[in-house]
C-alpha positions, 0 to 999 in steps of 0.5 A: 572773743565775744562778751556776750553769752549765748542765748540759751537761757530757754533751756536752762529754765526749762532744765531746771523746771523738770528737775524741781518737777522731777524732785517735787514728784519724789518728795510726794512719793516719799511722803505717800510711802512714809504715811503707809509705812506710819499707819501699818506700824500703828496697826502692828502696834494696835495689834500687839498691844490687844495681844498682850491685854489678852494674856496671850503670849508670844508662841516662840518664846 
């Protein structure tokens, strides 16, 4: 039996450079589909509340 490791630390590094490249592109297109999601939310939100300023009501209720 050898004490020493083999020489593998290349890939390694290189393994773990594109799973953190993998997961920083996920977090950025998280954030980019939460910050859609955020401004239509608002928009309905706008929306609705000029409706109701209006005096108009909900048709199915």
């Amino acid at each position: 039996m050898t004490d020493k490791l083999p020489d593998n630390g290349g890939y390694v590094a290189a393994a773990y450079l594109v799973f953190l490249g993998l997961l920083f592109l996920y977090i950025v297109i998280m954030a980019v589909r939460a910050s859609r999601a955020e401004r239509e939310l608002s928009e309905i939100n706008r929306l609705l509340a000029e409706r109701e300023s209006a005096g108009e009501t909900d048709p199915g209720a």
